[in-house]
C-alpha positions in Angstrom: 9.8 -20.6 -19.8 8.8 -17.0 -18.8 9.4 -16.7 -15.3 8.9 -13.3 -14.3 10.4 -14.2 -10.5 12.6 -17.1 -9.5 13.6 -17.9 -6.3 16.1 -20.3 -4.6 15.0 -22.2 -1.4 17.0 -25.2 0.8 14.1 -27.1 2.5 15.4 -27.9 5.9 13.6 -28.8 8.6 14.4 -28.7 12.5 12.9 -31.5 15.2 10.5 -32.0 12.2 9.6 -28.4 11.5 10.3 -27.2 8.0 11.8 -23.7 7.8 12.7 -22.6 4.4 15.9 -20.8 4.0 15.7 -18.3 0.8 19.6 -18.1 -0.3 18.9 -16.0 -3.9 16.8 -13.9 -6.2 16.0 -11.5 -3.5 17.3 -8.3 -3.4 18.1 -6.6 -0.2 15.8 -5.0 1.5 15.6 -1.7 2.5 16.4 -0.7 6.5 19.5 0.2 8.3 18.9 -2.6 10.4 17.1 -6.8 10.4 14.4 -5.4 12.4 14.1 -2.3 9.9 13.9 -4.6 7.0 11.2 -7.4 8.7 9.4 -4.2 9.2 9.3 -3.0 5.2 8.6 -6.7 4.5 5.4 -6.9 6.6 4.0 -3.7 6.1 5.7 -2.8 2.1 6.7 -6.2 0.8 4.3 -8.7 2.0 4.1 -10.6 -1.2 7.5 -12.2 -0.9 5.9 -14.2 2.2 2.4 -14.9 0.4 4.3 -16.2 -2.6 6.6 -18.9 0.1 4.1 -20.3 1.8 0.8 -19.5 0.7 -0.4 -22.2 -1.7 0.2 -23.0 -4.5 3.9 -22.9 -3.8 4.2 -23.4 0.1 1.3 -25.0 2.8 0.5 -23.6 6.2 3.0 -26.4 8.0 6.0 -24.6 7.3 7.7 -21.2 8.0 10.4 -19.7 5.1 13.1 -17.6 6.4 15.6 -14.8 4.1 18.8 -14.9 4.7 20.4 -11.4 4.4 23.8 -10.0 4.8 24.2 -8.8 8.1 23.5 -5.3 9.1 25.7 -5.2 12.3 29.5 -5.6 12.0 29.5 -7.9 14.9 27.2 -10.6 13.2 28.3 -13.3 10.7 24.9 -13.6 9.1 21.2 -12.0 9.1 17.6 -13.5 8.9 13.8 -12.3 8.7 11.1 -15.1 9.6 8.5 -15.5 8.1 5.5 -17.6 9.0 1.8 -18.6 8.0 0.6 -15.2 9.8 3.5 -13.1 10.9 7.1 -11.9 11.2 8.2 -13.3 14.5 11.0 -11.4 15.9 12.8 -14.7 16.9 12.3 -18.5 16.6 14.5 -21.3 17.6 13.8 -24.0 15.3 14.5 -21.5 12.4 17.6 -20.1 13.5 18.6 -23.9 13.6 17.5 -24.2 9.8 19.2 -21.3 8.8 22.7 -21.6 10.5 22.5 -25.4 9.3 21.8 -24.3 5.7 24.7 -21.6 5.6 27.1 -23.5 7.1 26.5 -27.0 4.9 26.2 -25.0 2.1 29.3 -22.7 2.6 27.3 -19.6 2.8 29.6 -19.0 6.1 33.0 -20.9 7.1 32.7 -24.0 8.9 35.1 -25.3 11.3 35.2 -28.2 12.7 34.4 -29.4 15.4 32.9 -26.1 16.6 31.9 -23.1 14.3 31.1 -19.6 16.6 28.6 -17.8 15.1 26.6 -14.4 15.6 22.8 -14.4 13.9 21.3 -10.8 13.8 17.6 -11.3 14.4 15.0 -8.9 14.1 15.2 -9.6 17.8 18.6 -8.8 18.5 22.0 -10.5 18.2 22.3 -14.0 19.0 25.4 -16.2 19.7 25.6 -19.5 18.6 27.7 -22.3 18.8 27.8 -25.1 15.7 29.0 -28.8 16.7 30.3 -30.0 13.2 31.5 -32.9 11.9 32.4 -33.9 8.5 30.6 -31.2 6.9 27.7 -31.6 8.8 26.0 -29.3 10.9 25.1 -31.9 14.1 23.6 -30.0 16.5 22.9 -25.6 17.3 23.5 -24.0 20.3 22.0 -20.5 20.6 21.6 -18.4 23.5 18.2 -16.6 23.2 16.9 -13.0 24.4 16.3 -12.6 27.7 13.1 -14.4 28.7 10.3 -13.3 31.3 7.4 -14.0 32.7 4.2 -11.6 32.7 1.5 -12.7 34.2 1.5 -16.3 36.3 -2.2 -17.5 37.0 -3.6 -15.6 34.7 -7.4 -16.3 34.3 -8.7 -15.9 31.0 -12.7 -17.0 30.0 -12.8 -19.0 26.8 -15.8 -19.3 25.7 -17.7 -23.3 25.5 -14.7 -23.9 28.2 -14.9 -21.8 31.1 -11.9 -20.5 33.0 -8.8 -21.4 31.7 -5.8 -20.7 33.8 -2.6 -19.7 32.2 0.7 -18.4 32.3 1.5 -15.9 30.2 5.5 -15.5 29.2 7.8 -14.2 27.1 10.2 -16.7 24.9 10.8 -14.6 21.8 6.9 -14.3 21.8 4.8 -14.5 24.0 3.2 -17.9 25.0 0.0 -18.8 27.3 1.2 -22.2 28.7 -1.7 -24.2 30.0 -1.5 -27.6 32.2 -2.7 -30.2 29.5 -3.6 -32.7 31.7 -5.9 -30.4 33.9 -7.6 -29.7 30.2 -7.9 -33.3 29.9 -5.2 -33.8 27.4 -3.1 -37.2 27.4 -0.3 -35.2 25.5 -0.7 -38.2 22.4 -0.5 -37.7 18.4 -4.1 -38.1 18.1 -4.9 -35.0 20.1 -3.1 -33.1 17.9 -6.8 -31.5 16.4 -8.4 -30.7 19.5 -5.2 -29.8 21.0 -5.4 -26.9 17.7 -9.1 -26.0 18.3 -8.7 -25.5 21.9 -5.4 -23.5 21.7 -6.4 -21.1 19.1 -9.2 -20.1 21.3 -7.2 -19.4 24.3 -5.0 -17.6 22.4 -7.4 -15.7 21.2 -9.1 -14.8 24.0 -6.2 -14.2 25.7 -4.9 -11.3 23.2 -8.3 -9.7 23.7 -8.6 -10.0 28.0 -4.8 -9.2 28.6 -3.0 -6.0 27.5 0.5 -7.6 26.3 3.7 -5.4 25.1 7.1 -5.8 25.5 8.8 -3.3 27.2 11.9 -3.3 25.0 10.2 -4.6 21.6 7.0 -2.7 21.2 5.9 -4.3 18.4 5.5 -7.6 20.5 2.4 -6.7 22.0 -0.1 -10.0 22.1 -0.3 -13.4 22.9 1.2 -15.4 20.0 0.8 -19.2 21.1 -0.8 -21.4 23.0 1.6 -23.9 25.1 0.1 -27.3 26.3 2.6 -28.1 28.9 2.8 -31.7 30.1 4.3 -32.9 33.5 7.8 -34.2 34.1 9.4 -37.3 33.9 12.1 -39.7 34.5 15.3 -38.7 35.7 16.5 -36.4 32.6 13.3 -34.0 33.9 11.8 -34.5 30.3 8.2 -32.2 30.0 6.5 -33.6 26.4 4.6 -30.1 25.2 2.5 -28.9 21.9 2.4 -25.3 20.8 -0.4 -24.5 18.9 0.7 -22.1 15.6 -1.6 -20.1 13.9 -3.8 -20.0 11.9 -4.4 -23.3 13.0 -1.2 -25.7 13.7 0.6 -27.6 16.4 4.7 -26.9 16.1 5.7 -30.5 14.6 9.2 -29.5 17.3 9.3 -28.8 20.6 8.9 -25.2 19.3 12.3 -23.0 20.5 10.9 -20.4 21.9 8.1 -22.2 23.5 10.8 -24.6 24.7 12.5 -21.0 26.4 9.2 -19.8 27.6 8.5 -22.8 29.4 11.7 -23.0 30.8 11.5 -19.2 32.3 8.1 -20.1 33.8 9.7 -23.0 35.4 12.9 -21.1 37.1 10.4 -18.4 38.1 8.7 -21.1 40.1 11.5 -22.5 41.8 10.8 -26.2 39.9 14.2 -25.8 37.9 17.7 -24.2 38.7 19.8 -22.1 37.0 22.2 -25.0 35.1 19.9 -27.8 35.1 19.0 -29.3 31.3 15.3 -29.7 30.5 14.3 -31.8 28.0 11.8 -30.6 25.8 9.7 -33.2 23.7 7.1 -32.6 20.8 4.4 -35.1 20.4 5.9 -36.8 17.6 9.0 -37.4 20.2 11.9 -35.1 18.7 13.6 -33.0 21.2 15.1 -29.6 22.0 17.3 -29.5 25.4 17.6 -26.1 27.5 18.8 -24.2 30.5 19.0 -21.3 32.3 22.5 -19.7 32.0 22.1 -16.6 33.4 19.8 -14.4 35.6 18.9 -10.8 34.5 15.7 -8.0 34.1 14.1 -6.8 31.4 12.8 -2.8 32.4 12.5 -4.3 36.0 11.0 -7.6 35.4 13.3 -10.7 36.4 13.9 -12.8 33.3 16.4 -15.4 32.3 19.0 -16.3 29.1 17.7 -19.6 28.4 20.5 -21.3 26.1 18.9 -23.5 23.4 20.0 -26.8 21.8 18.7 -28.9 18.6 18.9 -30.1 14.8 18.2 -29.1 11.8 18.7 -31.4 8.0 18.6 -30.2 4.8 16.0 -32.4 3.1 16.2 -31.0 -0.7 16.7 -27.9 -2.6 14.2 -25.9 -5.2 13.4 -23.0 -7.2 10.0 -21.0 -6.9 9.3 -19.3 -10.0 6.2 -17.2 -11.2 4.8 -17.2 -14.8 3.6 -13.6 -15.7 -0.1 -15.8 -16.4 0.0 -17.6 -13.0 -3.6 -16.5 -11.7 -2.1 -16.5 -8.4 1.4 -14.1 -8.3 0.3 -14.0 -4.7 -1.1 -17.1 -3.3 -4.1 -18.3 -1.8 -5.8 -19.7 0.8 -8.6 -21.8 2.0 -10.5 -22.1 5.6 -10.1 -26.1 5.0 -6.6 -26.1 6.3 -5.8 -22.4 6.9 -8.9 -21.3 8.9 -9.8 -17.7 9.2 -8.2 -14.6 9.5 -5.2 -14.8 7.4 -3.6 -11.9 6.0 -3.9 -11.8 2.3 -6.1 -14.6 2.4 -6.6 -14.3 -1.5 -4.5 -13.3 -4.5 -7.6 -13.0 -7.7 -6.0 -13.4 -11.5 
């Protein structure tokens, strides 16, 4: 075989969400810092992303993450997201899948029953906590960025629809969370397209009425997601939702930074305390818990640590490789599944 590239990947998925973890045949990449080196990726290296998850080798429901040496002394591992359109700064269900993967496969030291960890994101430093048990990884605990909401009741026209009226917050990225049952939404698995075909036109809409940056992370400047949010139930407070991921998705988890979003709307309104577990459930019914536990401000805003719990399982392990007459060193894509707009939509022999 001539394989001019070969690449190692642990398929893991979170809640149901499959986020790749790359654990060889890349090189480091150039920065001083995760965010430094997420940047060079999307705007030097952007082929390494295309050649994941674009087809042939990778399909639009699934992100790929690199696992990197850490650039900070005070973190135990590093990790750049990548996803079908974007580097996100943070996302919960891939931390999950990445701290699962080192730790299962010895990348980092287990102990058990609890492994501390530090994850340098291109967001920041996260803690997180490992439960363990027998060499497995059985549930992770992270505590996210601080989390804050910009705009409550915000109205924004979509077009065939009207009025829609949303909150707009920040969870990592920044989410519109709409009322699904005010949309006329039942929160069900057979939703799940019109759920995608509504949401990427609020979200859409909502990058071009509202004028989004984050004060502390420029380059988090738009609206993201869109965040059906359904109401509460039972006694365990359990709100189903569906986050809608471009280019044309919904989050088969709860979606962690949704999940953190949501949760900072809520505490902003006065519906949930400082302490108080909310159950977070996707609509194929897999679960992420979280709660507020702390109160702070980001450059004058009041936000809130959410602290983040779920999952992850390693489902198999592979190899990407690339054949120096592969027509497609790059990837492609088609409207079919991936819709419009996607970056490097197609790789020509």
């Amino acid at each position: 075989m001539r394989w001019t590239k070969r690449i190692s990947i642990v398929d893991v998925h979170a809640a149901g969400e499959v986020g790749r973890v790359i654990t060889g045949g890349v090189l480091d990449i150039p920065g001083r810092t995760i965010a430094e080196k997420k940047r060079h990726l999307e705007t030097e290296a952007d082929d390494l992303r295309r050649f994941c998850l674009f087809e042939p080798r990778g399909s639009a429901a699934m992100s790929v993450n690199l696992l990197l040496p850490p650039t900070s002394a005070a973190a135990d591992l590093g990790m750049i997201i990548m996803e079908s359109t974007d580097y996100p700064a943070m996302s919960g269900s891939n931390l999950m899948c990445v701290c699962t993967a080192a730790l299962e496969l010895g990348i980092v030291p287990m102990t058990e029953p609890v492994t501390k960890l530090v994850v340098e994101t291109p967001a920041g430093l996260l803690p997180v906590t490992a439960h363990c048990l027998d060499g497995k990884c059985q549930s992770v605990t992270l505590d996210n960025v601080p989390c804050f909401v910009e705009e409550l009741d915000a109205n924004i026209e979509v077009e065939g629809v009207g009025t829609v009226q949303a909150d707009i917050t920040f969870g990592g990225a920044f989410f519109a969370i709409v009322d699904a049952a005010r949309l006329g939404f039942a929160m069900v698995p057979d939703e799940a397209r019109e759920l995608v075909d509504l949401g990427e036109r609020i979200k859409s809409a909502a990058s071009e009425q509202f004028t989004i940056v984050h004060p502390e992370m420029p380059d988090i400047n738009s609206v993201t997601f869109t965040l059906f949010g359904g109401p509460p139930r039972g006694a365990e407070n359990v709100r189903k939702s569906a986050v809608v991921i471009s280019p044309g998705r919904l989050d088969r988890s709860p979606c962690g930074t949704g999940t953190c979003a949501r949760l900072a709307t809520l505490h902003h309104r006065g519906l949930i305390a400082s302490g108080t577990p909310m159950i977070h459930e996707s609509l194929i019914g897999t679960r992420f818990i979280a709660e507020v536990v702390a109160e702070t401000e980001v450059a004058g805003r009041a936000a809130v640590v959410p602290r983040l719990t779920g999952q992850a399982w390693i489902f198999g392990t592979q190899e990407l490789a690339l054949d120096p007459s592969d027509p497609f060193p790059a990837g492609f894509t088609l409207t079919d599944t991936w819709g419009n707009g996607v970056r490097g939509l197609n790789s020509a022999p």
